[in-house]
Each structure stands twice: as C-alpha cells, then as structure tokens.
Backbone as a ProteinNet text record, in pm:
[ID]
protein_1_A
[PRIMARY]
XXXXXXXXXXXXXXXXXXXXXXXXXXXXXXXXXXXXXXXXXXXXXXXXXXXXXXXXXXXXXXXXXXXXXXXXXXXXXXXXXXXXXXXXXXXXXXXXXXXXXXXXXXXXXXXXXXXXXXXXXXXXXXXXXXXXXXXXXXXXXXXXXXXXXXXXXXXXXXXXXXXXXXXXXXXXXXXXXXXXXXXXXXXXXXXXXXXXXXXXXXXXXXXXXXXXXXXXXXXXXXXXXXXXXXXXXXXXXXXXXXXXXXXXXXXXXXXXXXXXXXXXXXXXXXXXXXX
[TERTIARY]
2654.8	2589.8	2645	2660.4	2698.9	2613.8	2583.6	2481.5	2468.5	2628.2	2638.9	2795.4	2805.2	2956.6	2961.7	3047.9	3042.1	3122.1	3253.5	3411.8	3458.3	3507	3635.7	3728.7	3886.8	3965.5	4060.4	4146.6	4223.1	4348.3	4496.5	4623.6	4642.5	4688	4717.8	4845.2	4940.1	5003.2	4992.9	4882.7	4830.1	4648.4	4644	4502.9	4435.7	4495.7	4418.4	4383	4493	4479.5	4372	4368.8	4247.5	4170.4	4119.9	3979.8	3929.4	4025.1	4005.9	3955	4026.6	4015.2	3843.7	3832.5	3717	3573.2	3611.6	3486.6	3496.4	3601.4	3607.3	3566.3	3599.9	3589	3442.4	3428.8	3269.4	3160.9	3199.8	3106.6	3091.8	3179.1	3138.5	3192.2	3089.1	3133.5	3263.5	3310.9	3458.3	3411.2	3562.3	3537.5	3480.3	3379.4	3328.2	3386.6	3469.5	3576.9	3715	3793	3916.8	4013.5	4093.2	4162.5	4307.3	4419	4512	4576.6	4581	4530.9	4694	4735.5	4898.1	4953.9	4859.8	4929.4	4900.4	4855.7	4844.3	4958.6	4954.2	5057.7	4988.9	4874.2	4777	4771.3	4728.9	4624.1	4470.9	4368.4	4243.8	4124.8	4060.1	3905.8	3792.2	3749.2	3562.9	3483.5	3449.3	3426.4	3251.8	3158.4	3021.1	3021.3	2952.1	2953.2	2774.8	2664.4	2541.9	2539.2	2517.3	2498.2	2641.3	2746.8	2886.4	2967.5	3106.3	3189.8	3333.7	3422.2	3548.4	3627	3700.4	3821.1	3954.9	4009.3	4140.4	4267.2	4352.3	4445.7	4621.8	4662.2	4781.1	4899.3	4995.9	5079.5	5163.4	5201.9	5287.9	5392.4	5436.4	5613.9	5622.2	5654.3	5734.8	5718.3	5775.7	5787	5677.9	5558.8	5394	5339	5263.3	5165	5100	5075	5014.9	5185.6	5263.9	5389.1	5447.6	5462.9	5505	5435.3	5302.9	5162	5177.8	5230.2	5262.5	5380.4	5481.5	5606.8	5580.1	5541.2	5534	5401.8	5356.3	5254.1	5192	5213.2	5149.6	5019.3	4966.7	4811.5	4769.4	4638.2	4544.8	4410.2	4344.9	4266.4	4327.5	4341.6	4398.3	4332.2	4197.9	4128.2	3941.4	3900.5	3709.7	3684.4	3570.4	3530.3	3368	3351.6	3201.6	3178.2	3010.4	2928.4	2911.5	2943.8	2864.7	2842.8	2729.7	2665.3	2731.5	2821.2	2940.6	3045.1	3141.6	3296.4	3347.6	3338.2	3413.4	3357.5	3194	3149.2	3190	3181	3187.3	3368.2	3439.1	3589.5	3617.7	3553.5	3520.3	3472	3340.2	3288.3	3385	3455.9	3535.7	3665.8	3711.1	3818.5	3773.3	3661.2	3626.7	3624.2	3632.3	3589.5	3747.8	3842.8	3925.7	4025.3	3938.5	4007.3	4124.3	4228.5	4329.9	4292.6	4289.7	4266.4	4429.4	4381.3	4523.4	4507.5	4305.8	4313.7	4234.5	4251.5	4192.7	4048.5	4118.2	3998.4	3975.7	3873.5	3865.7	3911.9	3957.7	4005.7	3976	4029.1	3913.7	4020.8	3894.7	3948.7	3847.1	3888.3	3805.2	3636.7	3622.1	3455.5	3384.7	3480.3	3432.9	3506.7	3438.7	3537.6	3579.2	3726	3759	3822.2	3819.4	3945.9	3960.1	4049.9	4126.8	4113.8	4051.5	4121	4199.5	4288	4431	4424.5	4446.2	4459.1	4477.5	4558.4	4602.6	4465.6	4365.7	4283.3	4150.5	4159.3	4041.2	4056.6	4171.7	4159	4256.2	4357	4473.1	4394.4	4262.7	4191.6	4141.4	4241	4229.5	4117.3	4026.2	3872.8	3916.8	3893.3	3833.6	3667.1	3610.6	3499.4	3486	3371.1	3397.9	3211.2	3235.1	3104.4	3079	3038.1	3005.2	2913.3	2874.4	2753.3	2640.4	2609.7	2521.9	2412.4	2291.4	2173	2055.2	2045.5	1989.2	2053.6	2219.7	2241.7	2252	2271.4	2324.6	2170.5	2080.1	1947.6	1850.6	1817.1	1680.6	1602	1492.1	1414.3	1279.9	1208.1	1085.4	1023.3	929.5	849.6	927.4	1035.8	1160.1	1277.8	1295.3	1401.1	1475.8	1576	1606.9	1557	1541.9	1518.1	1584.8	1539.7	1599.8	1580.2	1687.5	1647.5	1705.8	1680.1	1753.9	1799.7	1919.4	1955.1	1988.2	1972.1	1948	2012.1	2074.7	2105.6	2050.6	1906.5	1884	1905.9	1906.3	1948.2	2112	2108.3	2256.6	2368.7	2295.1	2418.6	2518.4	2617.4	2720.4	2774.1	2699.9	2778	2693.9	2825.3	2728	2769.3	2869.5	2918	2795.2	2725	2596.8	2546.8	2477.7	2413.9	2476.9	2645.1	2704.9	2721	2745	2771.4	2588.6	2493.2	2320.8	2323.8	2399.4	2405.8	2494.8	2597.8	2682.2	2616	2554.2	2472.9	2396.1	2318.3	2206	2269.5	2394	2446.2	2490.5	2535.1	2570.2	2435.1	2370.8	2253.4	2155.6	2243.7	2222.1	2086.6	2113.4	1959.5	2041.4	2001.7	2073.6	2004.4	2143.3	2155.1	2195.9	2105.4	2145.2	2191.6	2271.4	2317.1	2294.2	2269.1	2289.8	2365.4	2462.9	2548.5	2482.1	2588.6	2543.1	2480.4	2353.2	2297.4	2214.7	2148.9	2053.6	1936.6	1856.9	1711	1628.8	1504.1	1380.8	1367	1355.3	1346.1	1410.4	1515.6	1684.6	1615.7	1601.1	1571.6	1439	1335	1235.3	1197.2	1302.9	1286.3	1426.7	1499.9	1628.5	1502	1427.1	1368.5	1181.3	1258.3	1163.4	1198.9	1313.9	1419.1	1485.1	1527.5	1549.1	1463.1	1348.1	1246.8	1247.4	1270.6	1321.9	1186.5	1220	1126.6	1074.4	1243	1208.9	1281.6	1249.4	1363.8	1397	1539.2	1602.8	1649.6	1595.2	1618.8	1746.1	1902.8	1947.7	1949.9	1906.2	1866.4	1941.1	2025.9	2101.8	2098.3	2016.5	2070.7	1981.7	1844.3	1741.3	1601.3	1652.3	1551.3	1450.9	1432.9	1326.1	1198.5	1144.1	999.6	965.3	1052.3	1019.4	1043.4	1180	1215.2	1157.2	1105.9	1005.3	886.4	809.7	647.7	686.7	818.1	816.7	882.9	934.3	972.9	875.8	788.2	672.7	592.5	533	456.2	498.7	628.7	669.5	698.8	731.1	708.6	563.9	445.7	356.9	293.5	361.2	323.6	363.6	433.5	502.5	468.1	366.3	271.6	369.8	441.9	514.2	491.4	329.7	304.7	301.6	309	301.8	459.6	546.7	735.8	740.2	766.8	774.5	888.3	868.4	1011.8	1038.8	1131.8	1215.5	1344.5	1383.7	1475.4	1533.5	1649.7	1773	1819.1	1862.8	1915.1	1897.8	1930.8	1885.7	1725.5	1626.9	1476.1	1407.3	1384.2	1291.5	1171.7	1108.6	1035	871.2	876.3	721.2	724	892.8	905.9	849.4	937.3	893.3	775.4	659.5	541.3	452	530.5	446.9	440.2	565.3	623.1	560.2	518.4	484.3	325.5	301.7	78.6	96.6	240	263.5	260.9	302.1	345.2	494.6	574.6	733.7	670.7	762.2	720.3	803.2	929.4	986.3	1119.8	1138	1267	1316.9	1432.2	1589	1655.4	1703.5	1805.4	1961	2031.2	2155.9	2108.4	2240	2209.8	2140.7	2022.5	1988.1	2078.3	2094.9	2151.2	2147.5	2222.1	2178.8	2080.2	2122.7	2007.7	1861.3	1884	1713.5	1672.8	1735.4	1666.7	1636.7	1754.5	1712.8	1620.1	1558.1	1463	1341.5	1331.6	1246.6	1185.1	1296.5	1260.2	1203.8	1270.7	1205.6	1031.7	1015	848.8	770.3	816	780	721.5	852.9	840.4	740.9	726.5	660.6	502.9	446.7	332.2	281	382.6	294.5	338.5	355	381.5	230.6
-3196.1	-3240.8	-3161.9	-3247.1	-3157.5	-3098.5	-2948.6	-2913.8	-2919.3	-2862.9	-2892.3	-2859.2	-2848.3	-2761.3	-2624.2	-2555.1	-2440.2	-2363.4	-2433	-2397.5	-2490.9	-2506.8	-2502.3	-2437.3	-2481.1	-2361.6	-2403.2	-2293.5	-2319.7	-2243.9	-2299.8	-2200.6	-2171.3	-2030.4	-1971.8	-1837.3	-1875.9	-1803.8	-1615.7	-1578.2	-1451.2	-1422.7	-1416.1	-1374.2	-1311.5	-1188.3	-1056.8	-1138.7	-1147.8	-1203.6	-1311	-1442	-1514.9	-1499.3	-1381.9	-1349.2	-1290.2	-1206.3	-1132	-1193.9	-1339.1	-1450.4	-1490.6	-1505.9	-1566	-1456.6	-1336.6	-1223.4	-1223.5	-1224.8	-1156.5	-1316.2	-1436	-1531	-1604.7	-1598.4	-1646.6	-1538.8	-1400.5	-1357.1	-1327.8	-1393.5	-1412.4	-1293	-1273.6	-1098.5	-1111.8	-958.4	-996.1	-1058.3	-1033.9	-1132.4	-1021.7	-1126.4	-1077.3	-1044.4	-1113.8	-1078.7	-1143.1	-1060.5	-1047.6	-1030.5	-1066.3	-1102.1	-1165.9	-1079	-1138.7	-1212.9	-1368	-1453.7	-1480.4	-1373	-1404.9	-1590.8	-1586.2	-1714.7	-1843.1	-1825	-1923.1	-1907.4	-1749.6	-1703.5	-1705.9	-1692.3	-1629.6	-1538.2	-1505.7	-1386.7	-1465.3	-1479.6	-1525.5	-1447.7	-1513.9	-1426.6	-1538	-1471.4	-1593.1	-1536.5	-1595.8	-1573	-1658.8	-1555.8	-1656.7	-1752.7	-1830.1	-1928	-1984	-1928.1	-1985.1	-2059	-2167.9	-2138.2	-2175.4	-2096.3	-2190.3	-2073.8	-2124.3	-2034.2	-2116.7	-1999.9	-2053.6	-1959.7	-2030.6	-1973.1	-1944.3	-1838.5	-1822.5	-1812	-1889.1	-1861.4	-1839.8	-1746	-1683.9	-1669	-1759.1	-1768.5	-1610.3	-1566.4	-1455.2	-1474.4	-1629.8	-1646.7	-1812.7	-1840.1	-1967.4	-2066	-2022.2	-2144.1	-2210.4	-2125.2	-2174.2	-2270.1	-2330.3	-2426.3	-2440.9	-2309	-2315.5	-2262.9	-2204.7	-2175.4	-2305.7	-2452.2	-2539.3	-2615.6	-2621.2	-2676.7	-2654.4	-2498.2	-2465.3	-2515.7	-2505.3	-2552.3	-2686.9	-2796.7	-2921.4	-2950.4	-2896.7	-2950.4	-2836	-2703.4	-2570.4	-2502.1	-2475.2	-2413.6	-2514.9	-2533.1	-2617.6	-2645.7	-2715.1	-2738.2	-2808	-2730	-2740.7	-2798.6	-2752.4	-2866.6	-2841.2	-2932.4	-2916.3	-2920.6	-2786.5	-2744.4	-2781	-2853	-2877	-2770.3	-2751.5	-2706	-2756.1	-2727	-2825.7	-2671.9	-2741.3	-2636.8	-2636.9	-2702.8	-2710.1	-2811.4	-2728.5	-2775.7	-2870.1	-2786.2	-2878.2	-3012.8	-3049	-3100.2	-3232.2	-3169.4	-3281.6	-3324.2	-3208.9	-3300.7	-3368.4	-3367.5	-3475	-3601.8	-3599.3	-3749.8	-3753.6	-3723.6	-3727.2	-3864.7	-3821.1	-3841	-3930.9	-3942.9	-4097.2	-4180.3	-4206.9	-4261.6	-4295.3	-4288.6	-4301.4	-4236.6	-4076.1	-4030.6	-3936.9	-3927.2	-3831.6	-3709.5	-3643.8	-3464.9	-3376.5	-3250.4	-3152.9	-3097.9	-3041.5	-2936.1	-2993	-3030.9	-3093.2	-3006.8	-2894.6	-2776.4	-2667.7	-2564.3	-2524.3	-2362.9	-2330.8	-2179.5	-2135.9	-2003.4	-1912.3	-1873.4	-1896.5	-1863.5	-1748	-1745.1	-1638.7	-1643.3	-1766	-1797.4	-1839.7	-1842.5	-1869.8	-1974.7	-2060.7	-2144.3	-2272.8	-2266	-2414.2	-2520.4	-2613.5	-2765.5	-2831.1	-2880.5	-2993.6	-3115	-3173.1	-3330	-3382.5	-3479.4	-3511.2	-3571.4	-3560.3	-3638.3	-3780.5	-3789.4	-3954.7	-4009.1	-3970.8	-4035.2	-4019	-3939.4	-3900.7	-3919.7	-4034.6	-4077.7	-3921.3	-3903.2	-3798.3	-3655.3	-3623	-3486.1	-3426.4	-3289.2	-3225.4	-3206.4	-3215.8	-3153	-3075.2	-2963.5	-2854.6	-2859.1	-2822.2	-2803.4	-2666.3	-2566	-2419.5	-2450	-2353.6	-2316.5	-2217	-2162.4	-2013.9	-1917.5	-1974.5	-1896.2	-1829.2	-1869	-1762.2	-1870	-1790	-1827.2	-1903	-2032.1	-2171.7	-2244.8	-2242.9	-2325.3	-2335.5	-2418	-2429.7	-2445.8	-2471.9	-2505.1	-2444.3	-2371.6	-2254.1	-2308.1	-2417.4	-2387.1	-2380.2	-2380.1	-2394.8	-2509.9	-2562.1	-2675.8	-2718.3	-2753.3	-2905.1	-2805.9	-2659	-2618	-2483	-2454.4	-2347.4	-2176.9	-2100.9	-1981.6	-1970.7	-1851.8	-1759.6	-1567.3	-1542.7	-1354.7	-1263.5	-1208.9	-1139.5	-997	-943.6	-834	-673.6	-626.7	-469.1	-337.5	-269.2	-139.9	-86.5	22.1	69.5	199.3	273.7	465.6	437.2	547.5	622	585.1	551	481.1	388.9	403.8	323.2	273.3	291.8	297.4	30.1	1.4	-152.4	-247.7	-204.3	-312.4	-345	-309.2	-345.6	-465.6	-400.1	-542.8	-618.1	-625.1	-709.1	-869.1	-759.9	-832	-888.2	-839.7	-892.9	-1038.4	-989.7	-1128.5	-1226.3	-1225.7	-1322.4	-1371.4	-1338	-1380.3	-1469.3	-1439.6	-1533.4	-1661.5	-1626.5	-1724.9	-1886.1	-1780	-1874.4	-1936.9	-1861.5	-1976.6	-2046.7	-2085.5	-2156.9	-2106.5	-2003.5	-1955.3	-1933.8	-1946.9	-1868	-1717.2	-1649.9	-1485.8	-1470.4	-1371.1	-1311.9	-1160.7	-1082.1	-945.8	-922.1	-810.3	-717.5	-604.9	-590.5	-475.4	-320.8	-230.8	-119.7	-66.9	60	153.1	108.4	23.7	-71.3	6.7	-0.7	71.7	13	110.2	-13.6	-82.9	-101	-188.2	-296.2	-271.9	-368.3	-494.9	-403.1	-495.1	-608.3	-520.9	-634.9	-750.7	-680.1	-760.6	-892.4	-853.1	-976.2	-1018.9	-984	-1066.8	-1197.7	-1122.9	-1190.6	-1329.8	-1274	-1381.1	-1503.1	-1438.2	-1507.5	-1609.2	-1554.5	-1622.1	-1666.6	-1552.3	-1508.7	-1545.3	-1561.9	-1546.3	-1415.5	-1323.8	-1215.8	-1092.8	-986.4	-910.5	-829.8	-779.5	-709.9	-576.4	-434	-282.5	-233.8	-213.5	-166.3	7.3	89.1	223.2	353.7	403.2	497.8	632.1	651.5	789.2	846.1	805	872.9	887.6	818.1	805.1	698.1	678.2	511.5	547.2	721.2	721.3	690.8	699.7	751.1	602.1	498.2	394.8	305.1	256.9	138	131.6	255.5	211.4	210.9	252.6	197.9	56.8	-13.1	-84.6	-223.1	-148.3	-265.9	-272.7	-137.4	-172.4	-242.2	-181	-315.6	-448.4	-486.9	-628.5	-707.5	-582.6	-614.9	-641.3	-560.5	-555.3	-687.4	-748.4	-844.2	-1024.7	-963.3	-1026.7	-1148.6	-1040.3	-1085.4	-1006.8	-941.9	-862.6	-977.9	-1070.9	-1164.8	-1185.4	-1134.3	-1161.4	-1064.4	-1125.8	-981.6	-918	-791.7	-657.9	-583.1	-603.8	-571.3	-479	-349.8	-256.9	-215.6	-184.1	-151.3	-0.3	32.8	178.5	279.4	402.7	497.9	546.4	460.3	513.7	590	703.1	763.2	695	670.9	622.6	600	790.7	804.3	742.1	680.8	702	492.5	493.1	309.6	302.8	360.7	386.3	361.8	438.5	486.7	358	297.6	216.9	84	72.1	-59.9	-43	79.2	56.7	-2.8	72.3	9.8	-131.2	-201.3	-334.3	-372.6	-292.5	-339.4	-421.7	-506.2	-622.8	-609.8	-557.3	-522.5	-411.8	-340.9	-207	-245.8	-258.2	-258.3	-141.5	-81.7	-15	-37.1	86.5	50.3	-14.7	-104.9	-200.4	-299.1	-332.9	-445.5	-597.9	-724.7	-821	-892.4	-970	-1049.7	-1157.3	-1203	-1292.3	-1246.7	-1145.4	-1100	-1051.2	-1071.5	-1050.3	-1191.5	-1257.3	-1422	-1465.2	-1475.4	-1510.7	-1438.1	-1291.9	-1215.1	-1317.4	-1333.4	-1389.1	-1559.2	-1623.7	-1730.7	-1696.7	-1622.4	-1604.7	-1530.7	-1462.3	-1417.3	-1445.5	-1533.8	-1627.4	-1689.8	-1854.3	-1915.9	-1890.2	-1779	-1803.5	-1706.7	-1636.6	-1595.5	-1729	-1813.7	-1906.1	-2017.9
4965.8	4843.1	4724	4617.6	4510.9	4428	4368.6	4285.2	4152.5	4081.7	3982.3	3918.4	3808.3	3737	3798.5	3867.6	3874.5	3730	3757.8	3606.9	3575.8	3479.2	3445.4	3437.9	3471.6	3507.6	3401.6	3291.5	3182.1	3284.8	3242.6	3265	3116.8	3142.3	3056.1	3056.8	2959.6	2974.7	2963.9	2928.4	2876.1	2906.6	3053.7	3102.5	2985.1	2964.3	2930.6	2767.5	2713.7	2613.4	2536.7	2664.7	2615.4	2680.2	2733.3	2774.1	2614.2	2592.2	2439.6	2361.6	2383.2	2226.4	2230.2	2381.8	2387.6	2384.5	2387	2369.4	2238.8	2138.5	2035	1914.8	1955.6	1858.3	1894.6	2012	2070.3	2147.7	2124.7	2192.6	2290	2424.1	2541	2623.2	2747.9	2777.8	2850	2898.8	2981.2	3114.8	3168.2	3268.9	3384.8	3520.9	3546.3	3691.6	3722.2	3825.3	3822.3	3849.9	3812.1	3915.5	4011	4066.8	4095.6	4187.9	4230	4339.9	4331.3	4489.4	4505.9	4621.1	4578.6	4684.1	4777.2	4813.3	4728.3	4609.5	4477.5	4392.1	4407.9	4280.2	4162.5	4134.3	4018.3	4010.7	3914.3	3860.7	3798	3850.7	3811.2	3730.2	3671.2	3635.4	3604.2	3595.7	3577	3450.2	3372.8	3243.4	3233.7	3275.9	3268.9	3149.7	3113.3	2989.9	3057.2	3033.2	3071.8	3225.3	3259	3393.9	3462.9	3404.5	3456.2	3421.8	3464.7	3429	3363.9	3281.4	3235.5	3314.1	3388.2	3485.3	3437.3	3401.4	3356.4	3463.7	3477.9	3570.1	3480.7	3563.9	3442.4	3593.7	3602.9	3667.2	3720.4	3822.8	3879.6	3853.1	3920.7	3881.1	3807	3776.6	3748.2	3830.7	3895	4071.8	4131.4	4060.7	4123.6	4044.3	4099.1	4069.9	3945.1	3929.3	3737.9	3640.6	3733.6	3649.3	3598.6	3689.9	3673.5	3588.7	3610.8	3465.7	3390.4	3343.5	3232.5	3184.8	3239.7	3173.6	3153.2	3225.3	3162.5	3063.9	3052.5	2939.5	2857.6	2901.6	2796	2866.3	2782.7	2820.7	2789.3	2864.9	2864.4	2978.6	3007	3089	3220.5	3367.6	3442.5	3568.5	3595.1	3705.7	3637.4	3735.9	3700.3	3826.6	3855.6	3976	3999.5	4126.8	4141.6	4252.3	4239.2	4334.7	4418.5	4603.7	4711.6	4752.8	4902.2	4943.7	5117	5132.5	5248.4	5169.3	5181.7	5142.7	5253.7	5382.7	5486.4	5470.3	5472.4	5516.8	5378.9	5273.9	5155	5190.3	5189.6	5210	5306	5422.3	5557.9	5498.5	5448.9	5342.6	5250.7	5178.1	5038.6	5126.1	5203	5252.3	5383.7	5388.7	5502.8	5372.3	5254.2	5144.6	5123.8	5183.7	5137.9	5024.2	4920.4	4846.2	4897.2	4851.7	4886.4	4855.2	4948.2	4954.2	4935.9	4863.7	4837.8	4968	4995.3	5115.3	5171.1	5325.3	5446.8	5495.1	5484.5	5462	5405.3	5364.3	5278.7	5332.8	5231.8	5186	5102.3	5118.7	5039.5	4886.3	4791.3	4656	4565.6	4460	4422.2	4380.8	4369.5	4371.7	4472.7	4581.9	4729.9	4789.4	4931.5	5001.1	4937.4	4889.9	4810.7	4871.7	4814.9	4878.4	4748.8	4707.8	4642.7	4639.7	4565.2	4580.4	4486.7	4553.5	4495	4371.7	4234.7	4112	4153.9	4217.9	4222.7	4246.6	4316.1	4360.1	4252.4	4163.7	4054.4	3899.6	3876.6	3727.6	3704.2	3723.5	3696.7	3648.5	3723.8	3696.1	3861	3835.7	3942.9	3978.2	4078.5	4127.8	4248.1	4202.7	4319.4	4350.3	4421.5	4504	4547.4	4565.4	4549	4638.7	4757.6	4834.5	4804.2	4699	4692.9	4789.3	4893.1	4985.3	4902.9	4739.1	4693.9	4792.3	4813.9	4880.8	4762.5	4854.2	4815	4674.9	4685.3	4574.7	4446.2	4404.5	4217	4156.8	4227.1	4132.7	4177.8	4069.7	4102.1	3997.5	3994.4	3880.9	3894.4	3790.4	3802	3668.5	3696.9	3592.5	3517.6	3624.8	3572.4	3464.8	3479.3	3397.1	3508	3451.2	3541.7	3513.4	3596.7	3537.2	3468.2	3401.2	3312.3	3337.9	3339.7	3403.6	3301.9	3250.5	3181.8	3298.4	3233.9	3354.6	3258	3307.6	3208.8	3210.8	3131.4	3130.8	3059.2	3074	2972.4	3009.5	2912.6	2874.1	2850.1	2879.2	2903.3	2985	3092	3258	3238.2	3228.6	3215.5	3297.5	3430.6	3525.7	3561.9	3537.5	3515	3662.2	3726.6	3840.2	3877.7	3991	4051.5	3991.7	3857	3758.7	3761.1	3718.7	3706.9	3843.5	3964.1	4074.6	4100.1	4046	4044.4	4000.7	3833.8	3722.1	3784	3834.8	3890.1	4055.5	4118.2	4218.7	4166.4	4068.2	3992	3933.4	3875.5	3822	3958	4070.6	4179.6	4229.9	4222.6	4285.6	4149	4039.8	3953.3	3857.2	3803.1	3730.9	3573.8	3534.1	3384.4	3358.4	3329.9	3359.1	3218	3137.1	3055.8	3069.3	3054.2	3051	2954.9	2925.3	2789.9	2781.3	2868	2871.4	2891.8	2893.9	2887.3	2761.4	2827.6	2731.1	2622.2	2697.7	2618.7	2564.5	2499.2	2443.1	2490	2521.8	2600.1	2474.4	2336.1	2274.1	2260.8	2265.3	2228.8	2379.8	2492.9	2590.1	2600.3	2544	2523.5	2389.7	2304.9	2241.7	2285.5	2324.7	2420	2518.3	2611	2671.6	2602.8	2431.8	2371	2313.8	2275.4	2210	2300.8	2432.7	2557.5	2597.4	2635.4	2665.2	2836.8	2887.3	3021.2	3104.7	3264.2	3336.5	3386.3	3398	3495.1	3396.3	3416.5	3371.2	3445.9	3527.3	3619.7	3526.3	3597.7	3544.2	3585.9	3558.7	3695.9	3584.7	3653.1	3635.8	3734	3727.1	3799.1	3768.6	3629.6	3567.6	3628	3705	3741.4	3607.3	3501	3447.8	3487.1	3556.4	3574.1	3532.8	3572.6	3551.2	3371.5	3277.6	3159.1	3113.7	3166.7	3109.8	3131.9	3269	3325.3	3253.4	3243.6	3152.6	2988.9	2956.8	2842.9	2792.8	2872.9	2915.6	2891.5	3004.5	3005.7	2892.7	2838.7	2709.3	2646.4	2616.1	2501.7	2527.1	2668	2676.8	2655.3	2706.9	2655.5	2592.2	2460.7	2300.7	2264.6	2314.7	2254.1	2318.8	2393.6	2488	2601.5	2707.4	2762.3	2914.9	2885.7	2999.3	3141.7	3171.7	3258	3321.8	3258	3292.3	3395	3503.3	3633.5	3589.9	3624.5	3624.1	3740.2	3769.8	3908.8	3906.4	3940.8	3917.1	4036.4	4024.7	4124.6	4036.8	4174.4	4167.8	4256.3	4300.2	4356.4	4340.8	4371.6	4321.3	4452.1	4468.4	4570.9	4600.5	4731.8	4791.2	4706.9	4672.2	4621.1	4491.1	4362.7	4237.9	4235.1	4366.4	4370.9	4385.6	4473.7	4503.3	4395.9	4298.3	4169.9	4070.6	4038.5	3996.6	3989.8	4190.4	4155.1	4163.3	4125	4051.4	3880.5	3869.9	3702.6	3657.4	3760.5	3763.2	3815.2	3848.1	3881.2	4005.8	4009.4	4089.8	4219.5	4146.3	4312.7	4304.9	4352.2	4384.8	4510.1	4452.7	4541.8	4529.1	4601.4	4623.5	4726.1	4743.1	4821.9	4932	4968.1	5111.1	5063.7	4930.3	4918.7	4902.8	4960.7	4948.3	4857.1	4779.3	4652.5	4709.9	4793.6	4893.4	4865.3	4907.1	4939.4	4787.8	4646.8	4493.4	4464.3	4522.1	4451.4	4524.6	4619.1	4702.7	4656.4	4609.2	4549.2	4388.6	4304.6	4188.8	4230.5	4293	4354.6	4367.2	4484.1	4517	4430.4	4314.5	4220.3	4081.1	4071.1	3964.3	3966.5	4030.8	4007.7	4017.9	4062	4092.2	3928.9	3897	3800.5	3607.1	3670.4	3571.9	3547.6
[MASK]
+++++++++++++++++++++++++++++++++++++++++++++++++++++++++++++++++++++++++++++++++++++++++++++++++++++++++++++++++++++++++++++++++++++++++++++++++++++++++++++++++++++++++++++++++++++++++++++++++++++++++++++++++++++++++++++++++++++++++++++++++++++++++++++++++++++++++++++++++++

C-alpha cells in the first residue's frame, strides 16, 4: 500500500553547495543524513521539508546514472519517491499490472529498502518506492490531521545526533517534526511549541541539567496554557531523576538502548488520550 510522498530527489552538480542554497535562501535545516552509496555512484542527503524530504544526489563519476542526467539535461528534478509499507510486495503488484520495473527487487538505499519503476511505463517520470521500516507508516494522526512534535535542545548541549536521528524517525512514520536546533532556552522552546501548535514536545537533555530545565520547561508551557501537551525527554537521566520527573508531569524518559519504535508508539498512546 502506498502511504504517501516520502522525496523528491534533485541531481545536482554541487551537494554541499545546494544544501547551502536551500538553508540559507529558505531556511531549511542541513541535511539530516548524508551519505556515500558507491554502487549508485552518488553522494546523497535528505533535507526534511515538513512531512517529506528533498533528496540531493551529486554524481562520483560521469559514467553514472545521475553523471549521465546531468550531462543531458543539467540539474534538475530527477525521480519522485512514494511511501509503501512492503516494497517487494508493491513491485510484485506493480509489475503483475503490467508496468515495467528498473528493480525486480528491492535494495537498499539511503532512506531504506528501494525499487524502480521504469519511466517508459510512468508518463517519462522516474518513481522510486522507499520501505523505510519506520514503525506503523507514513500516517500518524489524530482528529483527521497529523501530529505535530516539536523536538528540543535546551541549555548548553550541543551534542544534537540523537534528536536528530528522534526527528527523522518521526518524520518516517509520517508525523510532522519540528526541531529547533541546538541550545535552545526553556523559553525560545515554549514559546516554538506555542507558535507550532504541537502535540508533544520531545527534551533531548545530555548536559545533566534536566532537574533545573524540565520544571522550567513545563511552567512555561503552562503559562502559556499548554499544560495539557505531553513532555517526554531522552538522555542519560538516573533512575531516581526520571522518578522525580515523572510526579512533575514528564510523560515519559528514554534513555540509551531506547528504539525509535518504542517513542513513536509512546507519542501514539499518549497523544490521543490527552486530546
């Protein structure tokens, strides 16, 4: 079954470059994974864009597939990628249907398991298909819209992969993920989850401040009468500090070894009941 748009994928002769164009002329953060898939002969990245992504692919040699795209027609928009929730299984139906397939079966690309189907057979526009394994799919919503989470660095910690790889989980199982980058202020943050208009808001907290940042955290979501938005934090938190945490209201603490599986499933049973 298909869920939804996952990318669009642009070739481009200068990765680094129009990732730049696109943080610096629209805003949009870097990319959030970045990658070299040498039996493509790319260099790739994924560029969130709300519940989707813009895929940059920047040729190795010439001789490849986007080297040759490029030479005959420039930069430009190079395929459109859907969501299924089995690849094999959709390019098995795709291709009892009679469409011409590139890949019979699926392999692995940088947003997860992909296959091809052949232009000739799709009005001269490449479709890829991408299984990402995030857990339950492209559509997470609630009362007919999709979440919304905002995801967090507040203090000092710079340290952001974790969140990052949090926010892009969310994004795969179709929620809209806001980040706010590093070294956020508990203010800066509640008032983004004011403006947002978020369901959940995710803490990721490493410096060891959580006791001082979480209740201030919450007041002010409270102040702002948003005490009802569950708050949920990741990081190194001691047993007795989560203990403490959740008499405050944190709704739920993750730490190392937690699965993205087991947060999106968290905001799922979370969510809706306090809506």
């Amino acid at each position: 079954m298909i869920k939804g748009l996952h990318h669009v994928a642009l070739a481009v002769r200068d990765l680094d470059a129009t990732a730049r164009f696109y943080a610096e002329t629209f805003g949009l953060a870097p990319p959030e994974k970045l990658e070299v898939i040498p039996d493509q002969g790319v260099r790739a990245c994924l560029i969130g864009l709300g519940n989707a992504y813009i895929e940059l692919l920047e040729p190795l040699r010439a001789d490849t597939t986007v080297g040759r795209f490029l030479e005959r027609g420039g930069e430009g928009l190079h395929h459109v990628c859907l969501e299924t929730d089995d690849v094999n299984a959709e390019l098995t139906r795709i291709a009892q249907e009679g469409i011409a397939l590139v890949d019979k079966v699926a392999r692995p690309g940088i947003a997860g398991m992909i296959g091809f189907l052949h232009p000739r057979s799709t009005g001269s526009v490449l479709i890829e298909l991408v299984e990402t394994g995030g857990a339950g799919g492209a559509m997470v919503e609630f009362d007919g819209r999709k979440l919304r989470v905002l995801i967090a660095k507040p203090g000092l910690d710079g340290h952001d992969r974790g969140a990052k790889v949090v926010a892009r989980a969310l994004r795969d199982a179709g929620m809209e993920v806001i980040y706010t980058g590093i070294r956020q202020s508990p203010e800066m943050i509640a008032e983004s989850a004011l403006q947002e208009d978020v369901d959940a808001v995710g803490l990721s907290i490493l410096s060891g401040a959580h006791m001082e940042l979480c209740p201030r955290i919450m007041q002010l979501l409270k102040d702002r009468g948003l005490g009802d938005v569950p708050i949920f934090l990741g990081g190194i938190i001691p047993d007795e500090d989560a203990a403490v945490l959740r008499t405050h209201g944190v709704k739920g603490v993750f730490g190392p070894g937690t699965t993205t599986g087991e947060i999106i499933e968290f905001i799922r049973a979370t969510v809706a009941p306090n809506k």
